[in-house]
C-alpha positions in Angstrom: -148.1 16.5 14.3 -147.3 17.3 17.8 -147.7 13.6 19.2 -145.8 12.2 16.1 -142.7 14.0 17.0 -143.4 13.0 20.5 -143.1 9.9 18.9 -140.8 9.6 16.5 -138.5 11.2 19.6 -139.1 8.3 21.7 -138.4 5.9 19.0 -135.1 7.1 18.0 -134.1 7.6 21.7 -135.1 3.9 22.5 -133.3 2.6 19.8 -130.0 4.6 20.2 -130.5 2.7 23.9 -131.2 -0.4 23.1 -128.9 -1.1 20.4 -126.0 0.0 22.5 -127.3 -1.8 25.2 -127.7 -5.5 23.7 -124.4 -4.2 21.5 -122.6 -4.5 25.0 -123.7 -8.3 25.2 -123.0 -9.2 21.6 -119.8 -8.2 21.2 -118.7 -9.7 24.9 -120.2 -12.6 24.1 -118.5 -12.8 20.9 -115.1 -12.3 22.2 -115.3 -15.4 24.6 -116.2 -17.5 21.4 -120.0 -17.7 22.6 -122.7 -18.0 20.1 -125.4 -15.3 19.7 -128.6 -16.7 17.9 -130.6 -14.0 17.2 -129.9 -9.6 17.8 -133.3 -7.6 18.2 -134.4 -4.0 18.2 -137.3 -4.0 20.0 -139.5 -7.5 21.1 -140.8 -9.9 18.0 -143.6 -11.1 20.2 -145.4 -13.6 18.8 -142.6 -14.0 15.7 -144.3 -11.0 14.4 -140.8 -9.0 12.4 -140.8 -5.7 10.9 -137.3 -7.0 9.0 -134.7 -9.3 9.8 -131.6 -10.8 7.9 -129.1 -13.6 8.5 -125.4 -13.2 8.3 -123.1 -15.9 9.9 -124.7 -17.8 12.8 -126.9 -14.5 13.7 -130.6 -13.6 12.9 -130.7 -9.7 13.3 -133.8 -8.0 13.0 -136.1 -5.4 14.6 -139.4 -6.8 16.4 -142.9 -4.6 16.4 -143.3 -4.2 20.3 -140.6 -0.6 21.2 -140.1 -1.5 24.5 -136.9 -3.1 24.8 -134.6 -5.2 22.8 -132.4 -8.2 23.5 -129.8 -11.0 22.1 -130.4 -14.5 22.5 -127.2 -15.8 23.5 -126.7 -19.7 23.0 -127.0 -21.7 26.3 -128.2 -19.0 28.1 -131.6 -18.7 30.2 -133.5 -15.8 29.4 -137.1 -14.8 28.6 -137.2 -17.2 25.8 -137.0 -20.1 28.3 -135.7 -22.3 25.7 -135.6 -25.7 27.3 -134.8 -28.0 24.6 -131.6 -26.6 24.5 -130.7 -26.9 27.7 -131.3 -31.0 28.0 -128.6 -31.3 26.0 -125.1 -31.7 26.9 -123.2 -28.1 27.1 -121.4 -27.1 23.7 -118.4 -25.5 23.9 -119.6 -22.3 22.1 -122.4 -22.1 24.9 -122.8 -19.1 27.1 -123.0 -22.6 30.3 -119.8 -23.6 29.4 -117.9 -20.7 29.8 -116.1 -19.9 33.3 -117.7 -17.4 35.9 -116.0 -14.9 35.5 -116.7 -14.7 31.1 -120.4 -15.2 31.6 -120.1 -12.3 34.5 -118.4 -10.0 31.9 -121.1 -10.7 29.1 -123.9 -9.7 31.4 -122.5 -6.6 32.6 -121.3 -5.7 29.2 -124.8 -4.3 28.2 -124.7 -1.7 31.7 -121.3 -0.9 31.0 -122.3 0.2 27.4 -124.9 2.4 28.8 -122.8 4.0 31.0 -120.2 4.9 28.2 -122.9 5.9 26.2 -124.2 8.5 29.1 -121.1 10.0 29.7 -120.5 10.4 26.0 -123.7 12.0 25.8 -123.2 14.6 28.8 -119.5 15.0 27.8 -120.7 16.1 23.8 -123.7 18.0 25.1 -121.4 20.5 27.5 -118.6 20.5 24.5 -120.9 21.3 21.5 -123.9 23.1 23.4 -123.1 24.6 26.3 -119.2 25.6 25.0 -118.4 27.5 28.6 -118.8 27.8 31.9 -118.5 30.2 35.1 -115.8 29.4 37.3 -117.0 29.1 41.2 -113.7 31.5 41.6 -115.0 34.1 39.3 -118.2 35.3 42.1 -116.0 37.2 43.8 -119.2 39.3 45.3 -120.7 36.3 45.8 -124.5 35.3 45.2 -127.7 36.7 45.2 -130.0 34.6 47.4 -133.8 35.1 45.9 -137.2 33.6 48.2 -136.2 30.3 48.5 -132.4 30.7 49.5 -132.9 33.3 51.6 -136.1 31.1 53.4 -133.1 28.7 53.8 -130.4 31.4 55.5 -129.0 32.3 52.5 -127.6 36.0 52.1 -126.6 38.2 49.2 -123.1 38.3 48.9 -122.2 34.3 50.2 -119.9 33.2 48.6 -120.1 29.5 48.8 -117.0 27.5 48.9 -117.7 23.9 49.6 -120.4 21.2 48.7 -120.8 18.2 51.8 -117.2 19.8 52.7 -116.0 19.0 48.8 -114.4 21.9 46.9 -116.5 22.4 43.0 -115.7 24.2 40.5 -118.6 25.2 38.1 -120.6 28.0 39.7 -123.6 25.8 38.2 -123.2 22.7 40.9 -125.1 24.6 43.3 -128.3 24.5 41.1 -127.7 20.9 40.3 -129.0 17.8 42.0 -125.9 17.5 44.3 -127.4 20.5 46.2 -131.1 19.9 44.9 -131.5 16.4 46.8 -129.8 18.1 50.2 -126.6 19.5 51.2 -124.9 21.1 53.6 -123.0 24.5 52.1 -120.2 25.9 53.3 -120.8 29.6 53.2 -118.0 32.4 54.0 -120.3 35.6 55.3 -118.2 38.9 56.4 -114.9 36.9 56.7 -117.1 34.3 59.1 -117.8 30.4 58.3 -121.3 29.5 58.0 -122.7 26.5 57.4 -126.1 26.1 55.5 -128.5 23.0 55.3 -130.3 22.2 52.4 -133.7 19.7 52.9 -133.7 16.3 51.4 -136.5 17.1 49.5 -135.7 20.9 48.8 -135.8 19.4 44.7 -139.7 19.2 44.9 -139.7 23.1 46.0 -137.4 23.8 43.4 -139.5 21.5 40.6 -142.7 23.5 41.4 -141.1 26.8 41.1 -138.5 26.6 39.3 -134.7 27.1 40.2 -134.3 30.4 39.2 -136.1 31.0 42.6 -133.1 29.6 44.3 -129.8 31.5 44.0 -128.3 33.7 41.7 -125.8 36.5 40.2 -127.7 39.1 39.7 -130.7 40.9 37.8 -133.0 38.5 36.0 -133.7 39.4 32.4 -136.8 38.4 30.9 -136.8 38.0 27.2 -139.8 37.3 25.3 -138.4 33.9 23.4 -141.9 33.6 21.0 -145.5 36.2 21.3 -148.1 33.0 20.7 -150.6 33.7 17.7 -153.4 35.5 18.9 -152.8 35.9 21.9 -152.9 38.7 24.1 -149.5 40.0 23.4 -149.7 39.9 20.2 -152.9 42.4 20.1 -150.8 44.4 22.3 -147.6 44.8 19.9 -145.2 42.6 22.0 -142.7 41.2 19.6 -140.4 38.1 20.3 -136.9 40.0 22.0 -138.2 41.7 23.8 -137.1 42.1 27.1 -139.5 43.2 30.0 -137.9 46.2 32.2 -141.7 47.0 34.4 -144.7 45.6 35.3 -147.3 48.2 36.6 -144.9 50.4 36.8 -142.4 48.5 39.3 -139.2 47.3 37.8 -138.1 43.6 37.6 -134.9 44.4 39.2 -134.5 41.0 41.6 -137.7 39.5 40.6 -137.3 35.7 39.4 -141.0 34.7 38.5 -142.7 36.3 35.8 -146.1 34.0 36.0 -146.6 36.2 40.0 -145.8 39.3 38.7 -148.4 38.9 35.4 -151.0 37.1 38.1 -151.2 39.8 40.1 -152.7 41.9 36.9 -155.3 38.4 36.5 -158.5 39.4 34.2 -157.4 43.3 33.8 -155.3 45.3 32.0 -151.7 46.5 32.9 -148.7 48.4 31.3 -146.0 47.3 30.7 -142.5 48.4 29.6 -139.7 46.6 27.3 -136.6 47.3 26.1 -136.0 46.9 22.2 -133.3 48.1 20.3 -132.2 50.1 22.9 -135.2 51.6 23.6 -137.9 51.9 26.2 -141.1 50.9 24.8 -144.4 51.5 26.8 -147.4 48.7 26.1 -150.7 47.9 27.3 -152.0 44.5 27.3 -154.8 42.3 29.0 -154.0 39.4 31.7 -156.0 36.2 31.4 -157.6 35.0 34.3 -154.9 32.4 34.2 -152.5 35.0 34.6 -151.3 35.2 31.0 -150.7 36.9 28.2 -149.4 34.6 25.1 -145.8 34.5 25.1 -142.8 32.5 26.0 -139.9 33.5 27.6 -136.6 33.1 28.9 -135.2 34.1 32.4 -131.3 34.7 31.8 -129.0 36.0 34.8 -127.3 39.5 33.3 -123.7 38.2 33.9 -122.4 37.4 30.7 -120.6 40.8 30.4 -119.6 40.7 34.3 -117.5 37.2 34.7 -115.0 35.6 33.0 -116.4 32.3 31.4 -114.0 29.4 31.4 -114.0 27.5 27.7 -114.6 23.6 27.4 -111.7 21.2 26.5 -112.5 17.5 25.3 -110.6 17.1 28.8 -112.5 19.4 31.2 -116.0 18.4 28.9 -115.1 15.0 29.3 -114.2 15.3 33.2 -117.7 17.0 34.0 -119.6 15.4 31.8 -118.4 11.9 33.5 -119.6 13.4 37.2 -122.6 14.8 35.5 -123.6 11.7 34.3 -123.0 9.7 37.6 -124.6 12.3 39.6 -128.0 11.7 37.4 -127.5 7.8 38.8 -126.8 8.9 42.1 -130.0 11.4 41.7 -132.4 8.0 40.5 -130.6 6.1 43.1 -131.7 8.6 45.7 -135.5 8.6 44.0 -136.5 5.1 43.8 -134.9 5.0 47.5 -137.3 7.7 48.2 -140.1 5.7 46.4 -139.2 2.6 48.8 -139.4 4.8 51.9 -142.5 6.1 51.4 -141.6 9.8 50.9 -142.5 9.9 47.2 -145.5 7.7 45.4 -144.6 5.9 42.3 -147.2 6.8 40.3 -145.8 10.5 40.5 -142.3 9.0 40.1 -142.2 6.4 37.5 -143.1 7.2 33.8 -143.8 4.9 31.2 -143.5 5.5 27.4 -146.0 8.3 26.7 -144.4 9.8 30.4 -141.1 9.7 28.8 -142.5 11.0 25.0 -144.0 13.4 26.8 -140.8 14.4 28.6 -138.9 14.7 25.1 -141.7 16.9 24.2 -143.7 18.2 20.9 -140.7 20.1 19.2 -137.8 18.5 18.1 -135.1 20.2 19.7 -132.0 18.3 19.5 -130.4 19.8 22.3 -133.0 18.2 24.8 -133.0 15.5 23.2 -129.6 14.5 23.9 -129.7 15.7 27.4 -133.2 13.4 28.3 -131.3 10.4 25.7 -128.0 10.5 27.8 -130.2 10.6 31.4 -132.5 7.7 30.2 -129.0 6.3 29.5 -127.6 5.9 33.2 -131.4 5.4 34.0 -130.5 2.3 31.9 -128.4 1.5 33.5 -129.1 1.5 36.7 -132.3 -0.4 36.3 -130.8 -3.1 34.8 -128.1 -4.0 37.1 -130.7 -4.1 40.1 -130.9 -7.3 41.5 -134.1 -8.6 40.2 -134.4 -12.0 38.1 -134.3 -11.8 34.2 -132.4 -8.3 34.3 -128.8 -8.3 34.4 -128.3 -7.5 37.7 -130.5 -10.7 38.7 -128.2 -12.7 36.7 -124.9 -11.1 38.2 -125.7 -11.6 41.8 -126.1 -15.7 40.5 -122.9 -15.2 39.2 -120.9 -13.8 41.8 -122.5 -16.4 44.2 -121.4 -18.8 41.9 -117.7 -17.4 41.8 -117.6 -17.6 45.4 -118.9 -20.3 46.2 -117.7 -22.5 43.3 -121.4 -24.2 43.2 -122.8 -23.5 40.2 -127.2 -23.2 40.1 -129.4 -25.7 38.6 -130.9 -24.9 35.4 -134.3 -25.7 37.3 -133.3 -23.0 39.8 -132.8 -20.7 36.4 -135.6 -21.1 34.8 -137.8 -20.8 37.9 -135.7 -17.6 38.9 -137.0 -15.8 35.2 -140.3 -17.0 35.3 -140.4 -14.8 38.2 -138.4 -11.7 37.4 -140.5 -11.6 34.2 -143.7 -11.6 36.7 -141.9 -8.3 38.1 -141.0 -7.1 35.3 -144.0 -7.4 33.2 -146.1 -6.1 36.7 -143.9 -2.9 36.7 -144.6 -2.2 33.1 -148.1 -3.3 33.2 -148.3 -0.3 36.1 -146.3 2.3 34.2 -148.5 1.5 31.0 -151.8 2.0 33.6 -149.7 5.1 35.2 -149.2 6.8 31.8 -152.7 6.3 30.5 -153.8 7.3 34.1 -152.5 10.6 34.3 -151.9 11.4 30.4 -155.9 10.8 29.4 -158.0 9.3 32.1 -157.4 11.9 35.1 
């Protein structure tokens, strides 16, 4: 069941994508008077069609293979390398005869669509799910800097005004990959300026132990979100709320991971105490020698009755969700970089399909999946307009040489140029598919 919702996630994430995406092309297309032969979700390799229909000049239909889609637009080279069509003389209603500047537009429609669709994502998401916000104003005390800000010269009590010398204004930028991928803070310590330098690759720290290890506002509560079945807790009489005041007798106060306080206690048995319905409840339960005891749990900063939360408007949701969105393209911009240089290795970075099922995960929660949907959105994007053959971006770069230059390429020079981006792109997913089944079953 668990790999079926996995599934069935991926599928309907994909196909929101993809359909917007080849949307993008269609209807700019159509609006220069350029024919569009067939509209696909997902590849018909082979002719093999789950279902298809005709209406006007347009086969639409969805193929077998989920990894893509696309729209064959008359008098266009792409990955059907349809020669035959191309001896012939250019029709007016052919994507060859239009000027430079049309064809450009059509190419970049399907990124452009992408990109709307990610910020509509991120803007919904912060309006619908996440409803408010703390105000960078509102810390008037200023932060609490837990192991790995205060490793980096972090103090309790910063209050941190600027970003790369930019002002913010959601208290939650400074967990966010603007800080995450390196920074330089500005800090304001006993009425001094400070000035506070965050690594380039501080976010693999913060993946491995989460960012709740970084900064802060406070206490940490831990609330017991679900007590697994049969598990350890359960024998002990946890139950899900509760929230966990001491372990072996030393309070939580300022502690941000759980999984070292519960490994220290590895193979024996410890007591604990938790709070429920106002009341201090004493238990006793045994640690695994992995250092757990059955349940999942949530760390939440105690600051809702402290601050002032600031409300989302359409406007301020739609604001933020805009940079949120191009800050996650800025963030995969920075990682394939990092891929390039050496610093990271792509079979840690790239994921292919059962990565990215995996990613959405084995309960359907539709909260994540809007936020992973709208990332793999500008992700989307952002692949597609890189310059490589038989992508978009391949096909812009021809075009904007073309524009300038007023020499337009050879169909020979076209169809040569996809044979080889569809080499690279079939080698990249041909080592994504290898990656996936690699690390997912193999290692």
């Amino acid at each position: 069941m668990e790999g079926l919702i996995m599934t069935a996630q991926l599928i309907l994430g994909l196909s929101i994508l993809v359909t917007l995406h080849e949307l993008g092309h269609y209807l700019a297309a159509r609006a220069f008077g350029i024919k569009v032969e067939k509209f696909y979700l997902f590849f018909d390799a082979w002719g093999i069609k789950l279902f298809k229909f005709q209406k006007g000049d347009t086969e639409y239909g969805v193929g077998w293979l989920p990894l893509g889609g696309y729209v064959k637009i008359a008098g266009m080279i792409d990955e059907s390398l349809d020669k035959e069509q191309m001896k012939a003389e250019p029709e007016p209603w052919e994507f060859r005869a239009k000027p430079a500047w049309q064809r450009l537009i059509v190419m970049v429609a399907g990124v452009t669509m992408n990109i709307i669709l990610g910020i509509a994502i991120f803007s919904a998401s912060l309006l619908h799910y996440e409803k408010q916000y703390l105000p960078k104003d509102e810390v008037k005390d200023g932060i609490v800097a837990y192991k790995l800000g205060y490793d980096l010269g972090l103090r309790d009590g910063d209050k941190i005004t600027e970003i790369d010398g930019k002002d913010f204004e959601r208290f939650n930028d400074l967990l966010s990959t603007r800080v995450l991928f390196g920074a330089t803070l500005t800090v304001k310590r006993d009425g001094e300026t400070e000035y506070v330098e965050i690594p380039d690759d501080f976010y693999k720290t913060v993946t491995k132990v989460g960012r709740n290890q970084f900064i802060g506002l406070g206490q940490i509560d831990f609330v017991i979100q679900k007590v697994l079945e049969d598990g350890k807790a359960e024998a002990a009489g946890f139950k899900d709320g509760d929230k966990i005041v001491s372990i072996g007798g030393e309070e939580l106060h300022g502690v941000v991971n759980l999984k070292d306080e519960l490994a220290k206690y590895k193979g024996a048995n410890v007591d604990l105490v938790v709070l429920r319905d106002d009341a201090e409840v004493e238990l006793n339960t045994e640690v695994t020698e992995e250092g757990t005891i059955g349940i999942s749990y949530n760390a939440i900063p105690d600051v809702v009755n402290r601050y002032n939360f600031k409300n989302y408007t359409i406007g301020s949701a739609l604001k933020f969700g805009t940079s949120d969105a191009v800050e996650s393209l800025v963030a995969n911009a920075k990682g394939l970089g990092k891929v390039f240089s050496g610093e990271e290795k792509a079979t840690d970075s790239i994921q292919g399909p059962i990565g990215i099922a995996k990613i959405y995960g084995p309960v359907w929660d539709w909260r994540k999946f809007w936020a992973i949907t709208g990332l793999l959105s500008m992700i989307l994007a952002f692949m597609n307009i890189l310059p490589i053959p038989a992508l978009d971006g391949g096909h812009v770069i021809f075009l904007l040489i073309e524009t300038f230059t007023r020499k337009k390429f050879s169909d020979n020079f076209m169809e040569k140029s996809q044979i080889v981006g569809m080499v690279i792109l079939i080698s990249l997913m041909a080592f994504a598919f290898g990656n996936d089944i690699w690390k997912h079953w193999l290692n």
